[in-house]
KOLMAR-126436 format. One record per residue (C-alpha): chain; x, y, z; residue number from 1; residue in three letters. Coordinates in steps of 0.25 Angstrom, whole numbers. Layout:
<lolums>
+-----+-------+-------+-------+-----+------+
! mol !    px !    py !    pz ! seq ! type !
+-----+-------+-------+-------+-----+------+
!   A !     X !     Y !     Z ! NUM !  ala !
...
+-----+-------+-------+-------+-----+------+
</lolums>
This chain:
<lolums>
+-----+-------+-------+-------+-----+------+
! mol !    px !    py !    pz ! seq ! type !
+-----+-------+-------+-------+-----+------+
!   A !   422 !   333 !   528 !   1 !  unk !
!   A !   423 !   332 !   510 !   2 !  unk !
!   A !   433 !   338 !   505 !   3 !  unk !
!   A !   430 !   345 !   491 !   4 !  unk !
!   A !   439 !   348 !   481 !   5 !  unk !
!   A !   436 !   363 !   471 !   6 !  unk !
!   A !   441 !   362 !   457 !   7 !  unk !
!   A !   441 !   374 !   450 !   8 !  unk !
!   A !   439 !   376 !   435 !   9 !  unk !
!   A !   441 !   390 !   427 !  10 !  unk !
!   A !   439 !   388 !   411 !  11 !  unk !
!   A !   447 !   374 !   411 !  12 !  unk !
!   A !   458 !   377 !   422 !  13 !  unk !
!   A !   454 !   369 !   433 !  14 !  unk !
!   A !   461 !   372 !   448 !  15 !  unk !
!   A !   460 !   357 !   456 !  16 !  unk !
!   A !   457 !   359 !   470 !  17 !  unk !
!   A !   466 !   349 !   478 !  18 !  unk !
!   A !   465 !   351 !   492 !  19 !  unk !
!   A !   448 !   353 !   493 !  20 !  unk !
!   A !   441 !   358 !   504 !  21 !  unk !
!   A !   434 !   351 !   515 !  22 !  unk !
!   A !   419 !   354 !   515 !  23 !  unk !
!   A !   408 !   347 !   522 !  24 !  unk !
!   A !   400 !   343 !   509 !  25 !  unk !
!   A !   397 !   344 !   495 !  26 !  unk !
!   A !   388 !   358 !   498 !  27 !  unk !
!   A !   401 !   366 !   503 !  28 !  unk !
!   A !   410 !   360 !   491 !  29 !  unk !
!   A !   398 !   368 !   484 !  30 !  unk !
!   A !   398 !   379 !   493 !  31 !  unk !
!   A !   414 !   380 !   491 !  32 !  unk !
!   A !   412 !   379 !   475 !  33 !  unk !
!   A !   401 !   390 !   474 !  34 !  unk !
!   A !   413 !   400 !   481 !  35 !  unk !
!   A !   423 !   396 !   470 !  36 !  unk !
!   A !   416 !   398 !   459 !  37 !  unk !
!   A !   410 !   411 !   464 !  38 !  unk !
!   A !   425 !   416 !   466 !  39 !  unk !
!   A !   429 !   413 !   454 !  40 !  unk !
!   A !   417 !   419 !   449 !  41 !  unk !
!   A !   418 !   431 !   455 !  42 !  unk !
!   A !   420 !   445 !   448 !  43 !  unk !
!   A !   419 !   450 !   435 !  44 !  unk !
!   A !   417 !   437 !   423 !  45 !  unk !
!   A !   428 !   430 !   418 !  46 !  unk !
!   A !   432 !   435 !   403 !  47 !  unk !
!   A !   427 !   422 !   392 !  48 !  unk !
!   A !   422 !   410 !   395 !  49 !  unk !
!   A !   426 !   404 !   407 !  50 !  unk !
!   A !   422 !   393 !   416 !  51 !  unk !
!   A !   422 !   390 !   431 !  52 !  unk !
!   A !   421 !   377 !   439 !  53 !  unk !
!   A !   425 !   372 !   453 !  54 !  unk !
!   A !   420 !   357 !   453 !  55 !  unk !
!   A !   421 !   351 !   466 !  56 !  unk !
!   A !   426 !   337 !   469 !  57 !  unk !
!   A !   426 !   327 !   482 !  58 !  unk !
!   A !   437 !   322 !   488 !  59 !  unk !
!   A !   437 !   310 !   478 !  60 !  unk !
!   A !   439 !   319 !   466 !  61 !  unk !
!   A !   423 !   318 !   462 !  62 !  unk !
!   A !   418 !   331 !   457 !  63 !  unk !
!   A !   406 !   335 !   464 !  64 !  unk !
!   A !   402 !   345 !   459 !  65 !  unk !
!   A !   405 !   358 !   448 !  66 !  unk !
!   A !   402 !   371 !   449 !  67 !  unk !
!   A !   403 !   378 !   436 !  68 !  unk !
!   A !   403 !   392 !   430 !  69 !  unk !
!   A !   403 !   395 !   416 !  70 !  unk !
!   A !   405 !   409 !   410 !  71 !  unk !
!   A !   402 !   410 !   396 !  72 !  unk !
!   A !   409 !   417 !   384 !  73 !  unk !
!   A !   407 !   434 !   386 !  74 !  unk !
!   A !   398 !   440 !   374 !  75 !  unk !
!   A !   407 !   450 !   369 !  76 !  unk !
!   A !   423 !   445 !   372 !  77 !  unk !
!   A !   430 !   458 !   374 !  78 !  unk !
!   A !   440 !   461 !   363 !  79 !  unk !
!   A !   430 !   455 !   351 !  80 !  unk !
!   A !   420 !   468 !   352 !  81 !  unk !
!   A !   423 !   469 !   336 !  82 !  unk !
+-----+-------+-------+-------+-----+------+
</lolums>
């Protein structure tokens, strides 16, 4: 069985996932993604701009792939209503 590895990435902090998970291909690595970035998604939006990613790497280090949310900048930024 592969094991997978789930970096995570919020607006330039990135969060290296060193022990992996087992999985038994690359569609569960996809599967497990898809339930992060929904957590971390969950709720009310974030204030600014702010960007997501898990990327998720084999066990050689090679990415595989990149899930990736982008939230762009609110219209009116609270405090700059004059």
């Amino acid at each position: 069985m592969p094991r997978f590895f789930f970096d995570l990435s919020d607006t330039g902090d990135v969060y290296h996932d060193a022990r992996g998970a087992l999985l038994l291909g690359a569609e569960s690595a996809k599967e497990r993604a898809m339930e992060m970035v929904r957590k971390l998604v969950a709720g009310p939006p974030p204030p600014g701009y702010r960007d997501l990613a898990c990327t998720v790497r084999d066990f050689d280090g090679n990415q595989i792939m990149q899930i990736r949310i982008e939230f762009g900048r609110p219209a009116v930024i609270p405090g700059n209503s004059k």
